[in-house]
Structure formats: structure tokens, C-alpha cells
CHARMM-style PDB file with segment names, atoms N, HN, CA, C and O in Angstrom:
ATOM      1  N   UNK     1       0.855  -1.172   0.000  1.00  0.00      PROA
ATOM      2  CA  UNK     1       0.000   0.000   0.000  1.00  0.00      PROA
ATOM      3  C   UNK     1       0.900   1.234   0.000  1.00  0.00      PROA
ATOM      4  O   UNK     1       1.949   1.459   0.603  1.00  0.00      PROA
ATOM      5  N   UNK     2       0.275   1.870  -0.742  1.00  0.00      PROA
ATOM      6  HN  UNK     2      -0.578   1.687  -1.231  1.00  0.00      PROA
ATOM      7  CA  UNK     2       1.377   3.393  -0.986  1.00  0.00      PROA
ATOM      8  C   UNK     2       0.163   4.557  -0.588  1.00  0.00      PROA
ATOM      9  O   UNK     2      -1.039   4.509  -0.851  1.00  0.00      PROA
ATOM     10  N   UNK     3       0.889   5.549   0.099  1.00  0.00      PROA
ATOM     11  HN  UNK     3       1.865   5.589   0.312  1.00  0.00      PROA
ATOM     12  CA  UNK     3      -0.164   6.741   0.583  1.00  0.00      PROA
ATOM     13  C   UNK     3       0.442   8.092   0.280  1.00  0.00      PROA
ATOM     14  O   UNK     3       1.533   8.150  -0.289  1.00  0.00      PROA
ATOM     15  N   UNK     4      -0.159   9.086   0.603  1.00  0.00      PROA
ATOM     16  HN  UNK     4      -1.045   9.039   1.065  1.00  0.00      PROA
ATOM     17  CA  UNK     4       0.102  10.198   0.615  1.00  0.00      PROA
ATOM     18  C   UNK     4      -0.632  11.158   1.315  1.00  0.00      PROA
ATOM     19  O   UNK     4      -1.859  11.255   1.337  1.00  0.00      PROA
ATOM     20  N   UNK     5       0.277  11.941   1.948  1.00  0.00      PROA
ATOM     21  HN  UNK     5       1.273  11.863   1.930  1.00  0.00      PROA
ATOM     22  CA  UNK     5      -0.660  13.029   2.771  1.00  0.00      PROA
ATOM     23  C   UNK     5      -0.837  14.239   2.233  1.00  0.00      PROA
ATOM     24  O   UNK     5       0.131  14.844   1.773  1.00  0.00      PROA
ATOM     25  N   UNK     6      -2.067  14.758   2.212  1.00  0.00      PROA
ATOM     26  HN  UNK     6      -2.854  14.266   2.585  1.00  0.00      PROA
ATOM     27  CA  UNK     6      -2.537  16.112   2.196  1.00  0.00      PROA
ATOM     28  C   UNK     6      -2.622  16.998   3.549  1.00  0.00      PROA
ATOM     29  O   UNK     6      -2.014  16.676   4.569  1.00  0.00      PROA
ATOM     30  N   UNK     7      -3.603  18.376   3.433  1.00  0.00      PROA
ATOM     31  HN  UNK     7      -4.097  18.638   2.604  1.00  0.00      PROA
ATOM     32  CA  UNK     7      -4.151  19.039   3.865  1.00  0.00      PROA
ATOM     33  C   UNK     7      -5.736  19.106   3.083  1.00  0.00      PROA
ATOM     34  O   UNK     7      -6.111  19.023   1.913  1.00  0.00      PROA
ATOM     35  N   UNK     8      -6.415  19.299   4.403  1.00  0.00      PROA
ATOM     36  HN  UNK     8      -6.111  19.367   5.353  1.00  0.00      PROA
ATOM     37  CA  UNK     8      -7.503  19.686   4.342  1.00  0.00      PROA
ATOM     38  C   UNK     8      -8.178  20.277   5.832  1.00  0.00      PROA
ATOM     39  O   UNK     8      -7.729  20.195   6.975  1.00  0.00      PROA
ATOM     40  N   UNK     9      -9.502  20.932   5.291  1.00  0.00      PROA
ATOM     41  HN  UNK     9      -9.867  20.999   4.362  1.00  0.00      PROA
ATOM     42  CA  UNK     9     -10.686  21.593   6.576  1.00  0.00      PROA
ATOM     43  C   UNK     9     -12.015  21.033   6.553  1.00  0.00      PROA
ATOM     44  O   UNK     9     -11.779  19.907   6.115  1.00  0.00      PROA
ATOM     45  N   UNK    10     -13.064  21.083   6.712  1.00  0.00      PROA
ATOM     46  HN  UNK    10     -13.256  21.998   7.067  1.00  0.00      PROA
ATOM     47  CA  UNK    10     -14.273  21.121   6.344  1.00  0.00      PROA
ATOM     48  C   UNK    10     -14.286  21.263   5.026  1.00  0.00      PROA
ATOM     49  O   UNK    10     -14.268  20.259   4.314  1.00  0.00      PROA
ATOM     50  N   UNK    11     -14.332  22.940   4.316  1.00  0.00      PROA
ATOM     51  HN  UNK    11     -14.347  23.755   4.895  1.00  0.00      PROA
ATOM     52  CA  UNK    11     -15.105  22.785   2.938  1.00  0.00      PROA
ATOM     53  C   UNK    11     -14.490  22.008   2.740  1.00  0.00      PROA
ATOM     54  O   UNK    11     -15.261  21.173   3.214  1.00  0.00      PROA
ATOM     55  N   UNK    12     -13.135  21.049   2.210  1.00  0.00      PROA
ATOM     56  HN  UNK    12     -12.508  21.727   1.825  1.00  0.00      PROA
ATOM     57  CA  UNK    12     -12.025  20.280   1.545  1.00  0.00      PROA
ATOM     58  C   UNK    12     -13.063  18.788   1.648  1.00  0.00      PROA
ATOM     59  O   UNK    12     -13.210  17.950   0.758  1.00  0.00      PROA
ATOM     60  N   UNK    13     -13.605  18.798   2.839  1.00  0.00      PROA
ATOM     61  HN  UNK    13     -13.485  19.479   3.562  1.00  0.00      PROA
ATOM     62  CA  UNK    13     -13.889  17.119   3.452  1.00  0.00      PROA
ATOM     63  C   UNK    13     -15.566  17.544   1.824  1.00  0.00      PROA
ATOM     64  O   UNK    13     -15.787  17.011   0.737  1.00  0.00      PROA
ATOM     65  N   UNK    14     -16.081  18.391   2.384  1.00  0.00      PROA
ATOM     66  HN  UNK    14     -15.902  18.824   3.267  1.00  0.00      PROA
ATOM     67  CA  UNK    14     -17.408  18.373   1.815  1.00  0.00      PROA
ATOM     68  C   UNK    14     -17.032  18.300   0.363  1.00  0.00      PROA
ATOM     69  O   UNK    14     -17.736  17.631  -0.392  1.00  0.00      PROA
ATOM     70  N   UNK    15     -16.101  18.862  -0.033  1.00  0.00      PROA
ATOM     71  HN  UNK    15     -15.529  19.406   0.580  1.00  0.00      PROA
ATOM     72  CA  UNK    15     -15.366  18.954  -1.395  1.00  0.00      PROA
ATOM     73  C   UNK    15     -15.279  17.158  -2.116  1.00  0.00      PROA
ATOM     74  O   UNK    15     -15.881  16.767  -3.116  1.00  0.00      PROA
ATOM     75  N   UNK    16     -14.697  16.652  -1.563  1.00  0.00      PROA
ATOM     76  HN  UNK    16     -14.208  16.970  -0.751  1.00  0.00      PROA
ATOM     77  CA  UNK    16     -13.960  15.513  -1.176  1.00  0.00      PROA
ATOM     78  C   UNK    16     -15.936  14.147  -1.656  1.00  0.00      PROA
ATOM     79  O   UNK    16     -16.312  13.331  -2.498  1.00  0.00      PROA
ATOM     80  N   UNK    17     -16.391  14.766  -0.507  1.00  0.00      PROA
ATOM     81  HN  UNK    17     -16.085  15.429   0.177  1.00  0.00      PROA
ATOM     82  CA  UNK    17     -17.323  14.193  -0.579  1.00  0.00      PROA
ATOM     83  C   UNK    17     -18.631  13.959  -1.966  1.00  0.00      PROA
ATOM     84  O   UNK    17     -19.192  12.955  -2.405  1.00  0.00      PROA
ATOM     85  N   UNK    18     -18.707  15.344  -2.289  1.00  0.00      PROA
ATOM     86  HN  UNK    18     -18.251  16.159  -1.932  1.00  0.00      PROA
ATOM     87  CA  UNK    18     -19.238  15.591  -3.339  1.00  0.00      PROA
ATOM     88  C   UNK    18     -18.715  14.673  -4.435  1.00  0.00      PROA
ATOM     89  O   UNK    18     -19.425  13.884  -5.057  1.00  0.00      PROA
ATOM     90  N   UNK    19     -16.835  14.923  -4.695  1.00  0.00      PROA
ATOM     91  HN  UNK    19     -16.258  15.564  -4.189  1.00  0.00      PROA
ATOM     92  CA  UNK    19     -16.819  14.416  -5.961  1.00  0.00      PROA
ATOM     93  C   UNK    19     -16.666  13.049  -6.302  1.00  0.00      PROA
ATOM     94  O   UNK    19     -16.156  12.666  -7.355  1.00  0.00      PROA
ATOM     95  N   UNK    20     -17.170  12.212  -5.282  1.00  0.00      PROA
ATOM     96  HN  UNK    20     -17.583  12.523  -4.427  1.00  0.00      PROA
ATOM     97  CA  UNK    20     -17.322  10.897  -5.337  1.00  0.00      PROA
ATOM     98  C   UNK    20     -18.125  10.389  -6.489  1.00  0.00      PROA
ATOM     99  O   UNK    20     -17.944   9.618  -7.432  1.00  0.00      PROA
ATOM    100  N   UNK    21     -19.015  11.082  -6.059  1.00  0.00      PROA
ATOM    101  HN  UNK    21     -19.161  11.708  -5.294  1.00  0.00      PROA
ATOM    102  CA  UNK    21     -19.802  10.872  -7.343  1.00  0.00      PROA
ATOM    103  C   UNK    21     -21.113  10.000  -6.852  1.00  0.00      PROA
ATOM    104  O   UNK    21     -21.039   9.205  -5.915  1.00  0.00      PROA
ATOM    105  N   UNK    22     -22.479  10.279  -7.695  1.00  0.00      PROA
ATOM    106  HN  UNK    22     -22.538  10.925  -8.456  1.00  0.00      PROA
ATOM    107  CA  UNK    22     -23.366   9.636  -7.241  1.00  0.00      PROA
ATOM    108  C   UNK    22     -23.531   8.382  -7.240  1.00  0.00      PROA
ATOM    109  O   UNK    22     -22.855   7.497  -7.767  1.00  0.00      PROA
ATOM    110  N   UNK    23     -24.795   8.318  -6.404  1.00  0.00      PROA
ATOM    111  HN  UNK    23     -25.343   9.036  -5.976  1.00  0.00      PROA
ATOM    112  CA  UNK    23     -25.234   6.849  -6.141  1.00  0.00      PROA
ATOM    113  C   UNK    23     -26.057   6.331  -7.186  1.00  0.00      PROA
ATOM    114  O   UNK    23     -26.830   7.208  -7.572  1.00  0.00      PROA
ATOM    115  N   UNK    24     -26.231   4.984  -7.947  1.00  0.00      PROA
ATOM    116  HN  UNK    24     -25.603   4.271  -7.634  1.00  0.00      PROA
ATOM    117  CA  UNK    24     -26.785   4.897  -8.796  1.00  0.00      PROA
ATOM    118  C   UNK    24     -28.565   5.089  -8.497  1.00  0.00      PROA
ATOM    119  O   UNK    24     -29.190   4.789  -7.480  1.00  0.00      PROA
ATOM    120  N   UNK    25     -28.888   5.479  -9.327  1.00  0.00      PROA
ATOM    121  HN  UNK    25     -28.380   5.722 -10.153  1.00  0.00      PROA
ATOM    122  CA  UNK    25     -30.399   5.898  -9.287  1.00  0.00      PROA
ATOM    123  C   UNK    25     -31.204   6.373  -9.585  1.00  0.00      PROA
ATOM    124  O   UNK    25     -30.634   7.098 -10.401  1.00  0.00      PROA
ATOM    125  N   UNK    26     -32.573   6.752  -9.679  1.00  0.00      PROA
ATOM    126  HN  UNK    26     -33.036   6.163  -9.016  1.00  0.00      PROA
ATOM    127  CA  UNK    26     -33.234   8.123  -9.609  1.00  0.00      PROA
ATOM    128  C   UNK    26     -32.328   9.385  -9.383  1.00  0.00      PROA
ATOM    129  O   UNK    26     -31.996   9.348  -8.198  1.00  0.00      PROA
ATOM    130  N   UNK    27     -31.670  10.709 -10.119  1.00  0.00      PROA
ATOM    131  HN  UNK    27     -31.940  10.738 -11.082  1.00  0.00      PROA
ATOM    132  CA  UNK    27     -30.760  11.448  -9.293  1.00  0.00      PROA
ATOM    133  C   UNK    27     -31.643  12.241  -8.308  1.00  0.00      PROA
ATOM    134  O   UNK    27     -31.086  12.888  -7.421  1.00  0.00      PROA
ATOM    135  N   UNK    28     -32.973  12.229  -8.409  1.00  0.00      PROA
ATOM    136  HN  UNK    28     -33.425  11.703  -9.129  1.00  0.00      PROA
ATOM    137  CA  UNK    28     -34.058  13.328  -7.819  1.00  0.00      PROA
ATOM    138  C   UNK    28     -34.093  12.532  -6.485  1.00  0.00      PROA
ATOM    139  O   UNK    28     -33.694  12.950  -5.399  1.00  0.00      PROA
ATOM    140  N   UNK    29     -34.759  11.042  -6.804  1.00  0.00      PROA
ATOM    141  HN  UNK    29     -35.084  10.702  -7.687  1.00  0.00      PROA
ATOM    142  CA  UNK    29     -34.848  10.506  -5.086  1.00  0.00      PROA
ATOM    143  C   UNK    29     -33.790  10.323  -4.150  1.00  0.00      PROA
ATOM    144  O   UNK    29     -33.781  10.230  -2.923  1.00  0.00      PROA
ATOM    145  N   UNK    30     -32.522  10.282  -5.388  1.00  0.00      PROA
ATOM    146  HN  UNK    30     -32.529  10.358  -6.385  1.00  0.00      PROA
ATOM    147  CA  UNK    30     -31.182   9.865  -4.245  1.00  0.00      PROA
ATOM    148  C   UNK    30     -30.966  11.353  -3.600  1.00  0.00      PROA
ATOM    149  O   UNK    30     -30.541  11.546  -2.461  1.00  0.00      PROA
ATOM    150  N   UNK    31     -31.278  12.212  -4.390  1.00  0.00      PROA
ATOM    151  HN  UNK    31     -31.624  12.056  -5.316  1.00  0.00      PROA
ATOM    152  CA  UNK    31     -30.613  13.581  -3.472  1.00  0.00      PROA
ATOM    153  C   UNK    31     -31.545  13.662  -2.673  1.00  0.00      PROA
ATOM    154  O   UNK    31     -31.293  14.254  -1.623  1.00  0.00      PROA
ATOM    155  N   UNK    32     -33.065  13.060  -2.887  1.00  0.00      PROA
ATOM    156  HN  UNK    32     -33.270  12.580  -3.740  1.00  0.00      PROA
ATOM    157  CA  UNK    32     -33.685  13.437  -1.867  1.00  0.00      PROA
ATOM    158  C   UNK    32     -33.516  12.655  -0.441  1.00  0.00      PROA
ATOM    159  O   UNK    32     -33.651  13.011   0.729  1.00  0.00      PROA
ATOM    160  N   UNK    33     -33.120  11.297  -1.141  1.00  0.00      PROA
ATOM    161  HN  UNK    33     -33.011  11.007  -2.092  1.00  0.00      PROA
ATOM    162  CA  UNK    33     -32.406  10.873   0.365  1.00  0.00      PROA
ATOM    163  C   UNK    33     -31.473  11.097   1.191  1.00  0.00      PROA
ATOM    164  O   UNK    33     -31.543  11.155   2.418  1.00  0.00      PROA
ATOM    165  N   UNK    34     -30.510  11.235   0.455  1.00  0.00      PROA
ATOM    166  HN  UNK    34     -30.452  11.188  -0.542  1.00  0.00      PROA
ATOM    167  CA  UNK    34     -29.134  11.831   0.708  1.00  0.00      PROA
ATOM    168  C   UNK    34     -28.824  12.853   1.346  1.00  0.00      PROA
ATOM    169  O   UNK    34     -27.691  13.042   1.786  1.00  0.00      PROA
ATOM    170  N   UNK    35     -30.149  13.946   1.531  1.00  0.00      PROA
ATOM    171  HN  UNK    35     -31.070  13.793   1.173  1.00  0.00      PROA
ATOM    172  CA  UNK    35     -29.916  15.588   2.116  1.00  0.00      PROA
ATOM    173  C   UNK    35     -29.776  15.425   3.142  1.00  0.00      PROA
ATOM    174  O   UNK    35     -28.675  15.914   3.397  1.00  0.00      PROA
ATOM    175  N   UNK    36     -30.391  14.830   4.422  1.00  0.00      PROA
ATOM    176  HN  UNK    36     -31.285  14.433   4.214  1.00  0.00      PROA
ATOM    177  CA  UNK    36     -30.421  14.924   5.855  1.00  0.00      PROA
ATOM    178  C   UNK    36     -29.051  13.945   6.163  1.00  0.00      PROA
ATOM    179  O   UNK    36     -28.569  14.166   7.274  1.00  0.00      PROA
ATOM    180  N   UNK    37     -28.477  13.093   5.507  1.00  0.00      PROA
ATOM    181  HN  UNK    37     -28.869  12.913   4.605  1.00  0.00      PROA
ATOM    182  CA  UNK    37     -27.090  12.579   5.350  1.00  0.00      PROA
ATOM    183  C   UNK    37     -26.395  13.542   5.556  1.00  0.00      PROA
ATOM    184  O   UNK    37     -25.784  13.836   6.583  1.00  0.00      PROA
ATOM    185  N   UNK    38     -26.474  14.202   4.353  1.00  0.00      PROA
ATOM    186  HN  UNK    38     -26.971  13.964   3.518  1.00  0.00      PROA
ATOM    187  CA  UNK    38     -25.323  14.973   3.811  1.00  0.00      PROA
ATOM    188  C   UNK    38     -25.596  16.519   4.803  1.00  0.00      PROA
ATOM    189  O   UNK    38     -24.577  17.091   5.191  1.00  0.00      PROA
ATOM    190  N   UNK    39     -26.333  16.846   5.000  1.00  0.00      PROA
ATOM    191  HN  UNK    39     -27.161  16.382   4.684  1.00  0.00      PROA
ATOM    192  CA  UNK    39     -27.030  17.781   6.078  1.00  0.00      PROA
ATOM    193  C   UNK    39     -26.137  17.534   7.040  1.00  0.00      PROA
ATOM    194  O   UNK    39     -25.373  18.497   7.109  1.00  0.00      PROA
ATOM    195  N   UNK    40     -25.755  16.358   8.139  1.00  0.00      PROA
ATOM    196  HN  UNK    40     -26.376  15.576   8.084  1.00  0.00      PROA
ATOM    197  CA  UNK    40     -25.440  16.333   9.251  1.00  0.00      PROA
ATOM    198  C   UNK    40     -23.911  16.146   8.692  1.00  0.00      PROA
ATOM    199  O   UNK    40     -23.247  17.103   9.093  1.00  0.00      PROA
ATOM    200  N   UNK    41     -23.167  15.297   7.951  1.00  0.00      PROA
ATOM    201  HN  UNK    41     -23.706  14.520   7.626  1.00  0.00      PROA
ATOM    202  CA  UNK    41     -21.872  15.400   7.908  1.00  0.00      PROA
ATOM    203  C   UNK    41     -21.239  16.414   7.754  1.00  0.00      PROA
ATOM    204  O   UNK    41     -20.155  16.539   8.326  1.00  0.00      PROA
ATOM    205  N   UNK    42     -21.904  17.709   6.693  1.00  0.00      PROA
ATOM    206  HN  UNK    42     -22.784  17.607   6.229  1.00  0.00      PROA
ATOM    207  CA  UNK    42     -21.318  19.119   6.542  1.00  0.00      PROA
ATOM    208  C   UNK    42     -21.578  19.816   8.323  1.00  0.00      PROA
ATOM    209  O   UNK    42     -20.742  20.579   8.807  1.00  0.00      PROA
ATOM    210  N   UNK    43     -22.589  19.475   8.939  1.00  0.00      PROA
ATOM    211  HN  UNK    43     -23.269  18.856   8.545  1.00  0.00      PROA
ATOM    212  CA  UNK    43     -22.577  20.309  10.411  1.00  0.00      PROA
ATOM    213  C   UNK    43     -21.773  19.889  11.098  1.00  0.00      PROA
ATOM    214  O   UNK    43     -21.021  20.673  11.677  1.00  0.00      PROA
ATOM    215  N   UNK    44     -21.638  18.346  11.292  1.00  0.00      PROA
ATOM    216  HN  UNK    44     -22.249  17.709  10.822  1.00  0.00      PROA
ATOM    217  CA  UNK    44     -20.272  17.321  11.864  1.00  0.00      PROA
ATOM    218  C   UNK    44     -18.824  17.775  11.564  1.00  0.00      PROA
ATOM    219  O   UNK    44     -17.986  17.740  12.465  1.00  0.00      PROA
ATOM    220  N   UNK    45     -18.574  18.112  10.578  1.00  0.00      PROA
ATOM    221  HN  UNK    45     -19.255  18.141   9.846  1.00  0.00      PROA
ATOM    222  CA  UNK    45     -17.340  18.537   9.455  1.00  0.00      PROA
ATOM    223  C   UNK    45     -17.118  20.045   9.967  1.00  0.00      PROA
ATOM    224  O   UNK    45     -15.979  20.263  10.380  1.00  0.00      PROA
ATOM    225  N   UNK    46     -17.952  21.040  10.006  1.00  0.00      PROA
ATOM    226  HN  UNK    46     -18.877  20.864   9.671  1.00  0.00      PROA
ATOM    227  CA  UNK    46     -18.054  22.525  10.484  1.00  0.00      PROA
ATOM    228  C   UNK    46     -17.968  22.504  11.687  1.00  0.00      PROA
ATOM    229  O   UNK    46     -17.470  23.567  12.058  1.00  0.00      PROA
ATOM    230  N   UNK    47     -18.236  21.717  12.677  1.00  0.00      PROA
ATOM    231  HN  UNK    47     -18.640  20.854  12.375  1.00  0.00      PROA
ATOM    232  CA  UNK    47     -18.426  21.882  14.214  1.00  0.00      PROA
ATOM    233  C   UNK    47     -16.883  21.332  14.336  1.00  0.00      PROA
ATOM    234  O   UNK    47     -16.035  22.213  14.482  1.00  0.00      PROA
ATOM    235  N   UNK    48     -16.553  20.350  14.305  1.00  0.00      PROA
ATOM    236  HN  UNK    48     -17.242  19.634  14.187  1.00  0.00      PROA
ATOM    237  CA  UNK    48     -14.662  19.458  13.854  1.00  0.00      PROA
ATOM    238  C   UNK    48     -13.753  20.069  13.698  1.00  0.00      PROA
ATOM    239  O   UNK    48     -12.785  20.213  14.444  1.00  0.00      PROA
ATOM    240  N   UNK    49     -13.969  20.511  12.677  1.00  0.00      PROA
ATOM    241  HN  UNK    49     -14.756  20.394  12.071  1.00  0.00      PROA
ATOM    242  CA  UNK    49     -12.662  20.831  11.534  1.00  0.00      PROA
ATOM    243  C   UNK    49     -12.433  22.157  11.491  1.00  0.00      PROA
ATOM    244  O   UNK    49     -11.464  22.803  11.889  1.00  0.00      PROA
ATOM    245  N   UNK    50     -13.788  22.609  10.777  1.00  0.00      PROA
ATOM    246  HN  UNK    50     -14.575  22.084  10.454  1.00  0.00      PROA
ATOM    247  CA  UNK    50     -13.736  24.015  10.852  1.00  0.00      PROA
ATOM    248  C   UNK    50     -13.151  24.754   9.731  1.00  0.00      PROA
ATOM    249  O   UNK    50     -13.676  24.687   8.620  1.00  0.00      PROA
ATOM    250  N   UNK    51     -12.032  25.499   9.958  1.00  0.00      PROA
ATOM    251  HN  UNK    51     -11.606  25.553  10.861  1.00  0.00      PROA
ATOM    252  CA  UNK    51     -11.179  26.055   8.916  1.00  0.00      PROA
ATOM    253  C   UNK    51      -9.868  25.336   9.184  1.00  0.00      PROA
ATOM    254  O   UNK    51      -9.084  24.926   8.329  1.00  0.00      PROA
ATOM    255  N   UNK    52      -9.791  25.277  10.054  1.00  0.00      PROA
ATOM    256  HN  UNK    52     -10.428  25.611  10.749  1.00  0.00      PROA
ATOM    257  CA  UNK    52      -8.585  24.707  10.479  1.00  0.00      PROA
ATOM    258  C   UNK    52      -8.006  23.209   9.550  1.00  0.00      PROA
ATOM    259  O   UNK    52      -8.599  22.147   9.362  1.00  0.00      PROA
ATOM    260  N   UNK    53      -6.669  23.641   9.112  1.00  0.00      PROA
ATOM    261  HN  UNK    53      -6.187  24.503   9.265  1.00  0.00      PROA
ATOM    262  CA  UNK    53      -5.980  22.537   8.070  1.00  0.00      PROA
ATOM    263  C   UNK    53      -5.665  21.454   8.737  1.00  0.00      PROA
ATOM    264  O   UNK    53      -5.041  21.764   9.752  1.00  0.00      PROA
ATOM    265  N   UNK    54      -5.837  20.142   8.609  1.00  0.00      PROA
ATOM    266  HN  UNK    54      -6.343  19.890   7.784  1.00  0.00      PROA
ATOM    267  CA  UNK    54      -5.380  18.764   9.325  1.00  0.00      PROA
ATOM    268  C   UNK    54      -4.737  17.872   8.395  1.00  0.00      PROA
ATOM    269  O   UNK    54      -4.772  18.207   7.211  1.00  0.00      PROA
ATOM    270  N   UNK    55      -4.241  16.957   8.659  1.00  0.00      PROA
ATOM    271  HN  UNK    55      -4.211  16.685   9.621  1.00  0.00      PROA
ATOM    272  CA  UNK    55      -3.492  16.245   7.889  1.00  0.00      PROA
ATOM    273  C   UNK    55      -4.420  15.647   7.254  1.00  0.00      PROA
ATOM    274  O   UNK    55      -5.578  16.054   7.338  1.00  0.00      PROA
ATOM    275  N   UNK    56      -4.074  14.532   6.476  1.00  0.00      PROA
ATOM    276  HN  UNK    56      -3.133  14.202   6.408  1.00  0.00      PROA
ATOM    277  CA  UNK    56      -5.498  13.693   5.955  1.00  0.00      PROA
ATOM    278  C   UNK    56      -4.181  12.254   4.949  1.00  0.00      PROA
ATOM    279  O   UNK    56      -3.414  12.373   3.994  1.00  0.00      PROA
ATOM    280  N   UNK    57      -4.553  11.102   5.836  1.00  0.00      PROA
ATOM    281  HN  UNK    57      -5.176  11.006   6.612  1.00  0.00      PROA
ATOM    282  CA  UNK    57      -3.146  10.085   4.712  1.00  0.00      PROA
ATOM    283  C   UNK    57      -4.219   9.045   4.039  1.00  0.00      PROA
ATOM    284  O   UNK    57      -5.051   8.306   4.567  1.00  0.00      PROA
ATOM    285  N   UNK    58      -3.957   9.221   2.991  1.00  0.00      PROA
ATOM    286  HN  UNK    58      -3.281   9.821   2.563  1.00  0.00      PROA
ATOM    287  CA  UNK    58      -5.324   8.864   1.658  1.00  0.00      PROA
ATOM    288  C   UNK    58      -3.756   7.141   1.986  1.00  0.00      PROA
ATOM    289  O   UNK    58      -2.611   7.207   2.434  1.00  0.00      PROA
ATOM    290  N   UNK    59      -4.394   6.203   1.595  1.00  0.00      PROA
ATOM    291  HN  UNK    59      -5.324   6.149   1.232  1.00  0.00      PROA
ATOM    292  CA  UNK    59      -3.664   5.116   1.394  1.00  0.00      PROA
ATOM    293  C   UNK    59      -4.392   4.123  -0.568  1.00  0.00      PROA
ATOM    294  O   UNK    59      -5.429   4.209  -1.225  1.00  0.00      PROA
ATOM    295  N   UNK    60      -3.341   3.489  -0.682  1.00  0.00      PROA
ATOM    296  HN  UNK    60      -2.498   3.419  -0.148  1.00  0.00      PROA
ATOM    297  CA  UNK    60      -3.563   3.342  -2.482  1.00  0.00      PROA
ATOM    298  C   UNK    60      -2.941   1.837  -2.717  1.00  0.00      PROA
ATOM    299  O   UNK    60      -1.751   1.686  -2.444  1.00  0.00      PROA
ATOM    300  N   UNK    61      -3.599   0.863  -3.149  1.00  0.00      PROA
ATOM    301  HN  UNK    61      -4.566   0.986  -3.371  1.00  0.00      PROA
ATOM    302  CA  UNK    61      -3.023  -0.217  -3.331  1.00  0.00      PROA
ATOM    303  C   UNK    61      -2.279   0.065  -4.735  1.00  0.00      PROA
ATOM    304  O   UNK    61      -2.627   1.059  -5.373  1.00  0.00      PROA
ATOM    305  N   UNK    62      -1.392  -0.673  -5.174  1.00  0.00      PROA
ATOM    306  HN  UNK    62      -1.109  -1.481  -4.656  1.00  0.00      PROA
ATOM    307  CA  UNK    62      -0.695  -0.943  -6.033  1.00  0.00      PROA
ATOM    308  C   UNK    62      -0.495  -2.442  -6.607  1.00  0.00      PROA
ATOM    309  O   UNK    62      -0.383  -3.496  -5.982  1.00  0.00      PROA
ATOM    310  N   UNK    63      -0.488  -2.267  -7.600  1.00  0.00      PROA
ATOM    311  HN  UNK    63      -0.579  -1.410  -8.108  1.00  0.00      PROA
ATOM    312  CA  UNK    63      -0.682  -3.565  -8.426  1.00  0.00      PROA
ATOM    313  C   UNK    63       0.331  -3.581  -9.517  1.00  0.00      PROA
ATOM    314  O   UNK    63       0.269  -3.077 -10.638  1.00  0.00      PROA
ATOM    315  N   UNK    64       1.100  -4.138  -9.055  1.00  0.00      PROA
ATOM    316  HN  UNK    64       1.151  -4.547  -8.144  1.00  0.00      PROA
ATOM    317  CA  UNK    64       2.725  -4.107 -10.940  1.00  0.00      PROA
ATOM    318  C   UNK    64       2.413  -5.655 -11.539  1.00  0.00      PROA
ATOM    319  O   UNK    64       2.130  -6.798 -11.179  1.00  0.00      PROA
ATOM    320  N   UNK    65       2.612  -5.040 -12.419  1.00  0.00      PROA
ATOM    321  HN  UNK    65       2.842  -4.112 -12.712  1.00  0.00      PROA
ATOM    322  CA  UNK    65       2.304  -6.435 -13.718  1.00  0.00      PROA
ATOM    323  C   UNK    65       3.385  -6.707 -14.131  1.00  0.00      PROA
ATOM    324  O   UNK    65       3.763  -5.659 -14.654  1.00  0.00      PROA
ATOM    325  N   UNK    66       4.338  -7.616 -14.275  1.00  0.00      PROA
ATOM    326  HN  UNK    66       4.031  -8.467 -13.850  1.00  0.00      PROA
ATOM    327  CA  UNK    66       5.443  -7.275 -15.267  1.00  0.00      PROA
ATOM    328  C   UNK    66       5.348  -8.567 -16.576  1.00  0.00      PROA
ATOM    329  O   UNK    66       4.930  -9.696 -16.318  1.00  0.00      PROA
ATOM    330  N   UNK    67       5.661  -8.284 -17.514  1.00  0.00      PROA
ATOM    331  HN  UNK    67       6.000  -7.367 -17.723  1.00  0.00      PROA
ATOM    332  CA  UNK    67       5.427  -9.054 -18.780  1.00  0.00      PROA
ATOM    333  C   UNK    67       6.724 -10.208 -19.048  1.00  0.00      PROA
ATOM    334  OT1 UNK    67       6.709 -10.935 -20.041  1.00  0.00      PROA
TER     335      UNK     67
END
């Protein structure tokens, strides 16, 4: 496993979160499910984090092929 560390705050996490990308579905019912989710992790994330920069170590499997 290979990693790397960033920085991030709140907006970064909500950032982060967003570009995951959706859930397969309806896009109308999933956001409609998704709001009171996503509602409490951005207040969770703002009450936390804040502005304030924290580390953040993303980890990455690796896979070598050799021929």
C-alpha cells in the first residue's frame, strides 16, 4: 500500500465528498435521500474541523504487472 498526505478543513472534506460521485439511481430521489445525510456530515465537518488545516493520509493499493 502506498499513501500520501494532504491538507484539508471542512469545505475540503465536503469537497472531497461531493466528488465521489453519485449513487446509482433516480438522481431526484437519491438527493432526496441523501440531504439529511449529507445535512449532518457538513454540520459534523463545520463543528470538527472548521477552517482549520489537518493532515489527511489517503492510502492506495498498487498492483505491478510485469510481462
Amino acid at each position: 500500500v502506498m499513501h500520501s498526505v494532504t491538507a484539508g478543513d471542512a469545505a475540503a472534506l465536503i469537497g472531497l465528498a461531493l466528488s465521489i460521485g453519485p449513487i446509482p439511481g433516480d438522481a431526484e430521489t437519491t438527493a432526496t435521500m441523501l440531504e439529511p445525510a449529507f445535512s449532518d456530515l457538513k454540520a459534523t465537518a463545520e463543528r470538527i474541523l472548521g477552517s482549520t488545516s489537518r493532515p489527511w493520509y489517503f492510502g492506495y493499493r498498487v498492483r505491478l504487472g510485469v510481462k
